[in-house]
One Martini backbone bead per residue (centre of mass of N, CA, C, O) as a GRO file, in nm:
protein
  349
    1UNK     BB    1   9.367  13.740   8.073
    2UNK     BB    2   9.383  13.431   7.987
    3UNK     BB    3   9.308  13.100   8.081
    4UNK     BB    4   9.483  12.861   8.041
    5UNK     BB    5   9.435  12.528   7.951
    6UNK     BB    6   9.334  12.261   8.150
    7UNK     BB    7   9.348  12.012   8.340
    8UNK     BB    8   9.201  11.851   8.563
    9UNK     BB    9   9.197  11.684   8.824
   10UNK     BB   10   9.358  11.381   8.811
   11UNK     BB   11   9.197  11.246   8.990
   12UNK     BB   12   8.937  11.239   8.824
   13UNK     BB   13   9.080  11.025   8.606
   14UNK     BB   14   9.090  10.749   8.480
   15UNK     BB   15   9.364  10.547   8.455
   16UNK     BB   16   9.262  10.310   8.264
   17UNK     BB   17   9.189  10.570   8.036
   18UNK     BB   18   9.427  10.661   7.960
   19UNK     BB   19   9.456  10.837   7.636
   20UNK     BB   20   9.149  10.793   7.575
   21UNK     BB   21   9.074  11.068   7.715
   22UNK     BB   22   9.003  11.385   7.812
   23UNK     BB   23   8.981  11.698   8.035
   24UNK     BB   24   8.925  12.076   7.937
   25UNK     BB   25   8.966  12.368   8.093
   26UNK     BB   26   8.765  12.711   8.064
   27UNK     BB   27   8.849  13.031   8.063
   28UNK     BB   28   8.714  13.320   7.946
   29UNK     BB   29   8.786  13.622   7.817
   30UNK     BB   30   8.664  13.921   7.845
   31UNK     BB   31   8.678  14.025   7.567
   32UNK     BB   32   8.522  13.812   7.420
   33UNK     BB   33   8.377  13.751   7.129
   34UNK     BB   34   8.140  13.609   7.012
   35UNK     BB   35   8.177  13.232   6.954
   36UNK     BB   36   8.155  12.961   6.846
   37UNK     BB   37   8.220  12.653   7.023
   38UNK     BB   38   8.375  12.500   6.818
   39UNK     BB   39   8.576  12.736   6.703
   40UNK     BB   40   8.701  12.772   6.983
   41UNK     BB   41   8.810  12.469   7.051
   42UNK     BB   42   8.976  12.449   6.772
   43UNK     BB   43   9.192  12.653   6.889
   44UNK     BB   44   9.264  12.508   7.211
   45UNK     BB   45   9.276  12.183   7.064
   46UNK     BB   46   9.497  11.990   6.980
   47UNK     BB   47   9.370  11.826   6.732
   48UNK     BB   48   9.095  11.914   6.733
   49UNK     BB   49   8.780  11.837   6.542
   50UNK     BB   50   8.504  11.919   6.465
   51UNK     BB   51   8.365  11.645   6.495
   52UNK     BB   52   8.463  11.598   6.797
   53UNK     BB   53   8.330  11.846   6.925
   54UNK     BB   54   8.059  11.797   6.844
   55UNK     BB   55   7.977  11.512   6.942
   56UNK     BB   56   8.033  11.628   7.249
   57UNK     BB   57   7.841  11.758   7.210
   58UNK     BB   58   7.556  11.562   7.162
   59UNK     BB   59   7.689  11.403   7.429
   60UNK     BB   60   7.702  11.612   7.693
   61UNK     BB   61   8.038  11.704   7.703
   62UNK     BB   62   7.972  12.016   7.719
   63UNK     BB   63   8.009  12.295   7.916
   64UNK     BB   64   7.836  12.582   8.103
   65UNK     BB   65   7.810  12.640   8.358
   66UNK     BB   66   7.721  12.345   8.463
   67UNK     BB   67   7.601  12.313   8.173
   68UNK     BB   68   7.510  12.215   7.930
   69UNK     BB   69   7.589  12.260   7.577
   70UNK     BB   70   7.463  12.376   7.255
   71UNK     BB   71   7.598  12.347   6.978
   72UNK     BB   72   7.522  12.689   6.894
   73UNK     BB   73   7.678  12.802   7.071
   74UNK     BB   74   7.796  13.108   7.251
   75UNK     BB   75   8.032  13.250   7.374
   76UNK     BB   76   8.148  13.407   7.683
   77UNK     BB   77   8.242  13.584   7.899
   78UNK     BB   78   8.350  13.393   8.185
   79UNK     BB   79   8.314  13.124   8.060
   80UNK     BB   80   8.272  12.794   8.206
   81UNK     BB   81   8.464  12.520   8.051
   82UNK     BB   82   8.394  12.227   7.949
   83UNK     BB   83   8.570  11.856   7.787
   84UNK     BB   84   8.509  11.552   7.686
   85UNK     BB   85   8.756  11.392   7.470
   86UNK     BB   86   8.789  11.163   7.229
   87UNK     BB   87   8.989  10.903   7.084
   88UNK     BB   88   9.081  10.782   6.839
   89UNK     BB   89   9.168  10.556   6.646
   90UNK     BB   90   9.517  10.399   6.542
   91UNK     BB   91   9.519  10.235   6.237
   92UNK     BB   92   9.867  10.258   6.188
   93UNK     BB   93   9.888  10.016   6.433
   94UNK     BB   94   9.669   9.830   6.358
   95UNK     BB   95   9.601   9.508   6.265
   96UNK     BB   96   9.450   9.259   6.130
   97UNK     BB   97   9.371   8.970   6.348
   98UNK     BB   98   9.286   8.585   6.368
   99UNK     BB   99   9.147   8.613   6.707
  100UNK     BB  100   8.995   8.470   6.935
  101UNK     BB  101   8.655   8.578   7.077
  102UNK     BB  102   8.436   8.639   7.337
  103UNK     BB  103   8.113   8.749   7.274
  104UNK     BB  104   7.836   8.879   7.403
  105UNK     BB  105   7.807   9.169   7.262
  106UNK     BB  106   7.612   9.318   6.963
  107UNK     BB  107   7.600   9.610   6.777
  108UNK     BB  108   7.612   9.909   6.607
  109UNK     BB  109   7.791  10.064   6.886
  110UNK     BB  110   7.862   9.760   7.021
  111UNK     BB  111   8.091   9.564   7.259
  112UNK     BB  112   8.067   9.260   7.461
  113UNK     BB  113   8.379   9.111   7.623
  114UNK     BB  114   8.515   8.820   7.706
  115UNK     BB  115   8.815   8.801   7.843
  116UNK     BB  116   9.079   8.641   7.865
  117UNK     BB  117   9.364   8.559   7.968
  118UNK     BB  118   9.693   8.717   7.863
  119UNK     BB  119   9.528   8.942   7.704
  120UNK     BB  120   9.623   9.193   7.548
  121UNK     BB  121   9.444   9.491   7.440
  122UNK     BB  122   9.715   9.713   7.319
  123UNK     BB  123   9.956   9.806   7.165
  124UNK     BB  124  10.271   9.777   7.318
  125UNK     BB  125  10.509   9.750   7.515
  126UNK     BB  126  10.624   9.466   7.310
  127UNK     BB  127  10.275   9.435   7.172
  128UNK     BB  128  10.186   9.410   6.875
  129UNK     BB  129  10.056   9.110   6.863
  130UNK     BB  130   9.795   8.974   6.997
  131UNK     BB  131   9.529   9.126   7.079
  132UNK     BB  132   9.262   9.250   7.108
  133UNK     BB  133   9.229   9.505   6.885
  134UNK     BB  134   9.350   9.298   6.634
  135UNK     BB  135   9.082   9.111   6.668
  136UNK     BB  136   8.864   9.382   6.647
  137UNK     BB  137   8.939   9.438   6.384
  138UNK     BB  138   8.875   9.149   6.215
  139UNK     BB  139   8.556   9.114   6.286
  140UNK     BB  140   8.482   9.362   6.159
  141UNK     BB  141   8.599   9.337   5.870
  142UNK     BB  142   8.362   9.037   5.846
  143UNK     BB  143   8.097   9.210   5.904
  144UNK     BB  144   7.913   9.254   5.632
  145UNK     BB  145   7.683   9.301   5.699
  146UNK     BB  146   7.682   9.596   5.830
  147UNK     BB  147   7.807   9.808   5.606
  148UNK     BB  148   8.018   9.949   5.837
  149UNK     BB  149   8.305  10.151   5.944
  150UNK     BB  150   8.364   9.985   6.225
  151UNK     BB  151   8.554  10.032   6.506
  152UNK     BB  152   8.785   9.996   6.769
  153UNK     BB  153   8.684  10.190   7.080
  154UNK     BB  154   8.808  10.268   7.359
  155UNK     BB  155   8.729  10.298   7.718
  156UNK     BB  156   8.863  10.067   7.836
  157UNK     BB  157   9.075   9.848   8.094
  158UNK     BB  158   9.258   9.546   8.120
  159UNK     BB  159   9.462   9.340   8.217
  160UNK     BB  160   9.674   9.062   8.116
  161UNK     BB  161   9.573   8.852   8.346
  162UNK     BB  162   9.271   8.971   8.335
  163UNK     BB  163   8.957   8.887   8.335
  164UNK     BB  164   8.659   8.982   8.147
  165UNK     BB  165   8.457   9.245   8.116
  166UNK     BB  166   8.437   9.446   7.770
  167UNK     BB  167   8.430   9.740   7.639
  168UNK     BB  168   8.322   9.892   7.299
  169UNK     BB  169   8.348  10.066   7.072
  170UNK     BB  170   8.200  10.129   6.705
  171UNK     BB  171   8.228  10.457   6.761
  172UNK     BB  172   8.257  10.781   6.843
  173UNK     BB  173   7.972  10.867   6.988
  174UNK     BB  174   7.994  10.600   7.172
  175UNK     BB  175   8.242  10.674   7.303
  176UNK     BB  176   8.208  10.935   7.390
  177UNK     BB  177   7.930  10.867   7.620
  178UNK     BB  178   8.108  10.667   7.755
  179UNK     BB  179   8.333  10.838   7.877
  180UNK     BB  180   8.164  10.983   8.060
  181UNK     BB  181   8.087  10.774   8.259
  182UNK     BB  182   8.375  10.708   8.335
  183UNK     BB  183   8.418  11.009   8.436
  184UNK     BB  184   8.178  11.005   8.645
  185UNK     BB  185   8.140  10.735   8.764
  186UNK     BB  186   7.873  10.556   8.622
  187UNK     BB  187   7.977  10.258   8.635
  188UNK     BB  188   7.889   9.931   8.681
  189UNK     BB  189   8.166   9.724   8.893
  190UNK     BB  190   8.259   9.399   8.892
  191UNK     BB  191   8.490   9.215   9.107
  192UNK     BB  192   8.644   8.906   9.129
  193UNK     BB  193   8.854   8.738   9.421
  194UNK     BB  194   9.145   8.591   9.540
  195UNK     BB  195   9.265   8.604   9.862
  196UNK     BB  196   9.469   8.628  10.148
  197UNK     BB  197   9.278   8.522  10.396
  198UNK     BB  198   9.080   8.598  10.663
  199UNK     BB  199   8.884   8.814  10.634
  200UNK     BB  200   8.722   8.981  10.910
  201UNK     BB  201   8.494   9.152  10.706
  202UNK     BB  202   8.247   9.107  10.514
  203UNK     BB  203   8.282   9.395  10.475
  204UNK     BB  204   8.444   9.682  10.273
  205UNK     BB  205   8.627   9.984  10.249
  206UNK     BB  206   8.906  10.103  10.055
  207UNK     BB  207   9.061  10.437  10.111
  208UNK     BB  208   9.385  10.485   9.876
  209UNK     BB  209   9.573  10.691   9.716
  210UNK     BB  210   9.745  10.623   9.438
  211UNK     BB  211  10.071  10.523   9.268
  212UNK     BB  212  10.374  10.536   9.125
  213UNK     BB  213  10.633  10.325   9.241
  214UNK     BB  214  10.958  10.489   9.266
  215UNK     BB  215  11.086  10.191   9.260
  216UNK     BB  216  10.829  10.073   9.027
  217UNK     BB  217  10.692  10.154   8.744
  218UNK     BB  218  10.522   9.874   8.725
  219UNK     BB  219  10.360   9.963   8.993
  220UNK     BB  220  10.213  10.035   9.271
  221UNK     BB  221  10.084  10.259   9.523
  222UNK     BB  222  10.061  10.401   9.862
  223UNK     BB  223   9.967  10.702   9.976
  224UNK     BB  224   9.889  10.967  10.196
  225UNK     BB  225   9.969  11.164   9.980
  226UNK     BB  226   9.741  11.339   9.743
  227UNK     BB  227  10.033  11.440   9.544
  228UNK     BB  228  10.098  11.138   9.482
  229UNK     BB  229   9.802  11.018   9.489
  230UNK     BB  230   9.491  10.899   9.364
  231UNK     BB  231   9.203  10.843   9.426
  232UNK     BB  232   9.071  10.565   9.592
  233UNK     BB  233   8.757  10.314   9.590
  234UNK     BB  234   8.688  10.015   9.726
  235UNK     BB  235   8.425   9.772   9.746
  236UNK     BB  236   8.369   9.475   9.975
  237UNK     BB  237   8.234   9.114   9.997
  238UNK     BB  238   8.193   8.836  10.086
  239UNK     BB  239   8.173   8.501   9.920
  240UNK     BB  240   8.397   8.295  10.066
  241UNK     BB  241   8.543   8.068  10.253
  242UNK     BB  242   8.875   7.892  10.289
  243UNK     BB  243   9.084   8.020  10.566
  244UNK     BB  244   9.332   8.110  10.365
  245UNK     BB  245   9.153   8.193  10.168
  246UNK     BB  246   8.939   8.437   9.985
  247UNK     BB  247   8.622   8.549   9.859
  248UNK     BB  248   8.553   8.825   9.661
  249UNK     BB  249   8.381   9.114   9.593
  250UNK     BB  250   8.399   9.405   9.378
  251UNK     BB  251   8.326   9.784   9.369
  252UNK     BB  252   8.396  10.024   9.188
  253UNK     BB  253   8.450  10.402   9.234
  254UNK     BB  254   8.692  10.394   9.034
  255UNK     BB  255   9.005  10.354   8.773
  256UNK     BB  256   9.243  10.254   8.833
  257UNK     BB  257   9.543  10.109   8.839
  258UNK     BB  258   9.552   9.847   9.011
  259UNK     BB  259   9.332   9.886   9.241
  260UNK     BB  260   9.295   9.616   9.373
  261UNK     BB  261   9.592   9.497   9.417
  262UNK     BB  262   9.683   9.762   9.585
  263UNK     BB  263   9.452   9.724   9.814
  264UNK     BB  264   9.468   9.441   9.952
  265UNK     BB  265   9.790   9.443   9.992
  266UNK     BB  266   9.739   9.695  10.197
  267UNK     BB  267   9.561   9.487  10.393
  268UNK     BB  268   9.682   9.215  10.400
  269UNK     BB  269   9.561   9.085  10.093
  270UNK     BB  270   9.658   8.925   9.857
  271UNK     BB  271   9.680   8.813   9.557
  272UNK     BB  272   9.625   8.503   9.410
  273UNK     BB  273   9.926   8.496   9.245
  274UNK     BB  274  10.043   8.804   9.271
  275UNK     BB  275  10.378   8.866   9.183
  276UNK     BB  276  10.370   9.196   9.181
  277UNK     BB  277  10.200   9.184   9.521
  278UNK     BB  278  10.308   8.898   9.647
  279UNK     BB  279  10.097   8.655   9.584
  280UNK     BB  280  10.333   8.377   9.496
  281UNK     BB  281  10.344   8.337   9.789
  282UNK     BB  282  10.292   8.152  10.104
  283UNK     BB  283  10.107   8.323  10.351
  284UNK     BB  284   9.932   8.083  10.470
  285UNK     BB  285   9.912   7.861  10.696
  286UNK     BB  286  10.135   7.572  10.664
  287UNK     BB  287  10.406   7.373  10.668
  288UNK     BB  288  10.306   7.132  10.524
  289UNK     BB  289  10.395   6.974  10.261
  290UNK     BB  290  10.104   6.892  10.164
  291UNK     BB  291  10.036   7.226  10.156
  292UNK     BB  292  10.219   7.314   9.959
  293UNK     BB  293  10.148   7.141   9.695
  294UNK     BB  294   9.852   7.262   9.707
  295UNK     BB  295   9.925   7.522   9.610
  296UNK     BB  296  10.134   7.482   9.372
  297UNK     BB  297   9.855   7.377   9.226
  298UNK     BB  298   9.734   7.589   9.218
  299UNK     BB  299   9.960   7.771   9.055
  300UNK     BB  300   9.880   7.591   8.795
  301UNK     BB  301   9.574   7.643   8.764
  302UNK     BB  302   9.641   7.972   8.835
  303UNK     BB  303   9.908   8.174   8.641
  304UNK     BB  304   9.755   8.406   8.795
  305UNK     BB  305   9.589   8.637   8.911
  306UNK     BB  306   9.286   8.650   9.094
  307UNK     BB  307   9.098   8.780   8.859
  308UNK     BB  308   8.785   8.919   8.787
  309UNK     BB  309   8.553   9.059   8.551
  310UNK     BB  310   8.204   8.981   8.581
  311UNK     BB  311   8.059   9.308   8.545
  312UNK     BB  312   7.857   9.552   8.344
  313UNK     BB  313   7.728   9.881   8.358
  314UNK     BB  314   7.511  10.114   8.128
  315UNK     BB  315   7.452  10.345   7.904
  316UNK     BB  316   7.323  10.344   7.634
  317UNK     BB  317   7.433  10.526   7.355
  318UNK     BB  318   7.143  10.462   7.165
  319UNK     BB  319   6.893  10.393   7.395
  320UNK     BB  320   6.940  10.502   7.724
  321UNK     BB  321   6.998  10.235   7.847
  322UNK     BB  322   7.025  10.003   8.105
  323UNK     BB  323   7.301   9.773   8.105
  324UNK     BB  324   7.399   9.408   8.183
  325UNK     BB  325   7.651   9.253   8.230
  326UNK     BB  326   7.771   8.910   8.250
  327UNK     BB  327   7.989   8.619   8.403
  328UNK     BB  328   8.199   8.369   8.404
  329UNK     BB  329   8.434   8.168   8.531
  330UNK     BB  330   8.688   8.101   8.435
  331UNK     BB  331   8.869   7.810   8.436
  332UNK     BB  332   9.108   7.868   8.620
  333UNK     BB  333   8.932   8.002   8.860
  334UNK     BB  334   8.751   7.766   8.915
  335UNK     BB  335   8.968   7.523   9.004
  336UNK     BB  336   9.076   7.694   9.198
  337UNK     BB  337   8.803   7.696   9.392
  338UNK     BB  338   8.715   7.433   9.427
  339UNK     BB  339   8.984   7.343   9.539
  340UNK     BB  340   8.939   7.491   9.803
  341UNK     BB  341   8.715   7.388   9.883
  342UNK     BB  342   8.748   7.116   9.911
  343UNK     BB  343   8.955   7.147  10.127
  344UNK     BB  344   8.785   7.239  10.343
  345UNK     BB  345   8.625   7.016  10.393
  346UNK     BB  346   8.827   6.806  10.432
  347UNK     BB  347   8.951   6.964  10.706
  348UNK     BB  348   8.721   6.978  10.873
  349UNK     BB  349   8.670   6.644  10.847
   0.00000   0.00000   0.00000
């Protein structure tokens, strides 16, 4: 009998990139009489329509035993086939609206985005309107120049308290393309963070866990239990010390949801003013008046999370070159750095 098709190790999956693209895997049953590739995965994954089967051969995302597979491949008994397909933009959900938006980079298969604080990226938990989403379907249609059809095609997400750098494709195909390099954890992400805490050395890499709170289903938590978190690692090395907090560069190995943020406080550093993970009051520092006045001016020129996505790097979908974009930090992560950098000096001297 054949093996019902399964999801690999959800461990493996960016959960940044949840619901954004699948990854399904299949052993071909003994008795299977030879049967073209699309036509095979097009009875095995429910409303997968031809046109994205084929797309997903074309960028190298069906595997036949570890092996790329050829768009007109006839699968053959006990083949393990593997899966990454991506998912359309649902535009019955998303209307266009004329919001500002940083452009970093446009061509005729991506965009890439420097995010604001504050903006949600996608519709949906009851922001149905004023999106990152709603943002770049209205500057599509309004892009005359280019005669093309192009949607916004999400390929990962960043929270809505955090900015910086964030990529979209504008058609399926470099959808489909992007999304392997997420799911094989080949894109090249650094984050900028300002955490709580003169942390002990100048780098170092926090290999934990992560998993969806049991207690608090909206942020998450760290498990030893490996059946419990998916594995996350995360890269850090020092940018800066200001005494009382830290400024790090963050490079992330793998893409789960608030990974940043619930590893730094897993190791005693949460992000300053993350009120999700605790860094929202004064941990570190002094009893004095006049200390506690200048945390929460920080707290008031930078609310919220101290995180920026600083830049990307990743292969070009229709050029198969390697490109990186890089971004400044926001006006309001930049005032607070500066104010903690002042106040270290004043302190020293």
């Amino acid at each position: 009998m054949e093996e019902p098709y399964t999801f690999d190790d959800p461990q493996d999956v960016p959960e940044e990139s949840a619901e954004l693209y699948e990854h399904f895997r299949f052993i071909v049953d003994r008795g299977q009489a030879p049967l073209r590739m699309d036509k095979y995965l097009m009875a095995k994954i429910e409303n997968a329509s031809r046109n994205r089967i084929q797309n997903s051969s074309r960028a190298g995302n069906i595997l036949v035993n570890d092996s790329v597979a050829k768009p007109n491949y006839k699968v053959r008994p006990l083949d393990v086939i593997t899966i990454v397909l991506a998912y359309p933009p649902r535009d019955t959900e998303v209307y266009p609206e004329n919001i500002p938006i940083n452009i970093v980079y446009e061509d005729h298969d991506i965009l890439v985005i420097n995010k604001m604080p504050g903006m949600v990226v996608h519709p949906g938990h009851g922001n149905f309107t004023g999106t990152l989403q709603n943002a770049l379907l209205f500057h599509l249609q309004q892009n005359e120049a280019e005669k093309t059809d192009a949607k916004p095609y999400l390929v990962h997400r960043i929270d809505k308290d955090t900015s910086g750098i964030m990529l979209v494709a504008k058609n399926e195909m470099a959808q489909t393309k992007i999304a392997r390099q997420f799911f094989d954890h080949t894109i090249d992400r650094t984050y900028v963070a300002l955490v709580w805490g003169n942390i002990d050395h100048d780098e170092g890499t926090i290999d934990a866990n992560i998993g969806r709170d049991v207690r608090n289903r909206l942020v998450q938590a760290v498990y030893d239990d490996p059946e419990k978190g998916r594995h996350a690692v995360t890269h850090y090395h020092v940018l800066e010390r200001f005494g009382y907090v830290t400024l790090v560069e963050c490079r992330l190995e793998t893409g789960r949801t608030h990974q940043i943020r619930i590893h730094f406080k897993h190791i005693g550093h949460p992000l300053f003013n993350d009120e999700s993970y605790g860094g929202s009051e004064i941990l570190k520092g002094t009893t004095f008046t006049k200390y506690k006045q200048f945390v929460h001016n920080c707290f008031a020129l930078l609310p919220r999370q101290a995180l920026h996505a600083k830049s990307l790097g990743f292969i070009h979908p229709a050029t198969n070159e390697f490109v990186h974009f890089d971004s400044e930090y926001p006006a309001d992560l930049a005032a607070a750095i500066e104010k903690w950098r002042q106040y270290g000096r004043t302190t020293k001297d």
